[in-house]
C-alpha positions in Angstrom: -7.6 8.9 -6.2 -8.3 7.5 -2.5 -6.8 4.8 -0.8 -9.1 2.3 -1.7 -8.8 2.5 -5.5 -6.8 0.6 -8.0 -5.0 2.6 -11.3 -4.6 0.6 -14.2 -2.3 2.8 -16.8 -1.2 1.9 -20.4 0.2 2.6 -23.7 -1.2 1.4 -27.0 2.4 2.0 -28.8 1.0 3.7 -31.5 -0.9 0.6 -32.8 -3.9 2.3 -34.5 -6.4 -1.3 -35.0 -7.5 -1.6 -31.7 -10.9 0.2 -31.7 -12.0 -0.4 -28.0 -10.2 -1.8 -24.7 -12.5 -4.0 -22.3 -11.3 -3.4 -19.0 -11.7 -6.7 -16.8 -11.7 -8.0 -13.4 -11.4 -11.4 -11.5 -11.0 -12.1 -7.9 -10.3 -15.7 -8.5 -8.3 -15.2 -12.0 -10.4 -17.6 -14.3 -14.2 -15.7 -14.6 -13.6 -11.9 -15.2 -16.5 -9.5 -15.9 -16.0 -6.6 -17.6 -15.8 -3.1 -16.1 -15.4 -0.6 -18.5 -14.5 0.4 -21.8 -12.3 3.0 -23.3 -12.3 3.9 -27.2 -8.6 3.5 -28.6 -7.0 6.4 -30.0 -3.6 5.3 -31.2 0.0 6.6 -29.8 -1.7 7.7 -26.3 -1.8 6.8 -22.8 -4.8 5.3 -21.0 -6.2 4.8 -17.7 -8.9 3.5 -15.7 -9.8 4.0 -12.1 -11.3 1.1 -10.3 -12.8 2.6 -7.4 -13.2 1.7 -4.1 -12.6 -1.7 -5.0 -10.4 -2.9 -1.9 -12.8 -3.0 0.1 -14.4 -5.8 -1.9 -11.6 -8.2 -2.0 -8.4 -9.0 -0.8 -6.4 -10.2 -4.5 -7.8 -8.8 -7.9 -6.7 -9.4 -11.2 -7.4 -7.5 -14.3 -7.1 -7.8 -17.9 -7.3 -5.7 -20.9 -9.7 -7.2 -23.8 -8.5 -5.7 -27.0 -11.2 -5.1 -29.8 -9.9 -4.7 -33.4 -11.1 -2.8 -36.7 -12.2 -6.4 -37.6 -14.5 -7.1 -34.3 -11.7 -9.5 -33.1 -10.3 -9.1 -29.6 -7.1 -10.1 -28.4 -6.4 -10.2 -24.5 -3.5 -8.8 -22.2 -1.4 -10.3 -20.0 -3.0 -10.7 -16.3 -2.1 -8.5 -13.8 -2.8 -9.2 -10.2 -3.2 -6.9 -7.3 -2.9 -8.1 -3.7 -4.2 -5.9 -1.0 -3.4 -6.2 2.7 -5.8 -8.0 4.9 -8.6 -5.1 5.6 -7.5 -5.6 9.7 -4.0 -5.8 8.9 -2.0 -3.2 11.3 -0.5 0.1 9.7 2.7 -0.6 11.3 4.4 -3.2 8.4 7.9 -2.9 9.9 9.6 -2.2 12.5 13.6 -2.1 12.2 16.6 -2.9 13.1 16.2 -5.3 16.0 18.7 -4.9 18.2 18.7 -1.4 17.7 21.3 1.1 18.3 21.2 4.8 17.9 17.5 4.9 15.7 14.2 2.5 14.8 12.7 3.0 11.7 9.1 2.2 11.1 7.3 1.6 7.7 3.4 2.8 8.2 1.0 2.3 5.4 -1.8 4.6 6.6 -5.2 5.7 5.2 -5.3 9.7 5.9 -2.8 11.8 6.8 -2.4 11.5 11.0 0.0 12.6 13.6 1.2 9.2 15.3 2.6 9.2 18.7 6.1 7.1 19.2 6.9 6.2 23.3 10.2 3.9 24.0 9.6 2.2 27.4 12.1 0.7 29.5 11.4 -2.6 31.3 10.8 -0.9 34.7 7.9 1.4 32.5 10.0 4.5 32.6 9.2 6.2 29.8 12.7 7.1 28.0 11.7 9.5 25.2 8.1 10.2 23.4 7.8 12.1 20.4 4.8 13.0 17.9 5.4 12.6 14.1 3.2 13.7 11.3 2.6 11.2 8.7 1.3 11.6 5.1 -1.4 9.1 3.5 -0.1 5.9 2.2 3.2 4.5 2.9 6.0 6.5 5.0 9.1 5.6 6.7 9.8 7.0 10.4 13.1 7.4 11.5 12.9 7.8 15.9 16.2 9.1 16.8 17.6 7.3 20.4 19.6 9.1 23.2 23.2 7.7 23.2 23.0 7.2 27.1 20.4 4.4 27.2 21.5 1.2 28.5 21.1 -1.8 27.1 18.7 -4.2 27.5 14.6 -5.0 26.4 12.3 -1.8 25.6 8.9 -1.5 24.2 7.9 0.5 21.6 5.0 2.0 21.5 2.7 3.2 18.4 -0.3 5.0 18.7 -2.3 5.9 15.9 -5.9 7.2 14.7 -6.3 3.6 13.8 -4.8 2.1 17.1 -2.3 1.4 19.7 0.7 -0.9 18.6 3.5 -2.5 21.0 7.0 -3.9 19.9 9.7 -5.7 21.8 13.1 -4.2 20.9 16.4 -4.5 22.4 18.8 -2.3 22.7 22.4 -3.5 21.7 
């Protein structure tokens, strides 16, 4: 499965009428089009991979059409999928602020990257720098501050495949 593909995962509960599933999509929730089909086998699990669908759009909703022994078919619940804006930075949090001993960051990131982390004083001294490998999708980074610092206003600095990121912290 790659980043820009959606899982859809069920369970028929053992209910042996349903023939065939219709797997459908929307991106505005009313007019859905059907993307697949799966044959039901009762008391299984089931799954579909939409692929390479967030790039399309940025909210997608899906629905299971349910087609019994007697032709009739019977829909699921909606399920809607937001995605982040396709420009949206990796960097989705940057915490606490004021900081005291740490920062955490939460990165959502396409590939596996090393991603650069510099905390800069006001005067542009750097005050520590550290490299940090990162998996593919979402990961939390913990960046570890010297006790000595002062307080005051820093920047942190991100650097990524992606991009360069800055955030004004202050140090309690």
């Amino acid at each position: 499965m790659e980043v820009n593909d959606i899982k859809l995962a069920w369970e028929d509960g053992n209910v042996a009428k349903i023939l065939l599933y219709k797997i459908e999509r929307s991106t505005d929730g009313i007019v859905f089009n059907s993307i697949g089909n799966i044959a039901g086998n009762a008391g299984i699990r089931y799954q579909y991979i939409d692929s390479g669908i967030l790039t399309i759009a940025r909210v997608l909703h899906y629905r299971l059409g349910m087609i019994d022994n007697t032709n009739k078919i019977t829909y699921s619940n909606i399920i809607t999928f937001r995605n982040r804006e396709p420009n949206e930075k990796e960097i989705t949090k940057v915490y606490p602020n004021p900081f005291a001993n740490r920062i955490n960051l939460e990165i959502m990131s396409g590939k596996s990257q090393t991603i650069n982390l510099r905390l800069v004083a006001a005067n542009g001294y750097t005050i520590t720098n550290s490299e940090i490998k990162i998996e593919k999708g979402n990961s939390t980074v913990t960046m570890a501050i010297p006790d000595n610092i002062l307080s005051g206003n820093y920047v942190l600095q991100v650097i990524t495949e992606k991009g360069s990121y800055s955030f004004k912290l202050l140090k309690k």
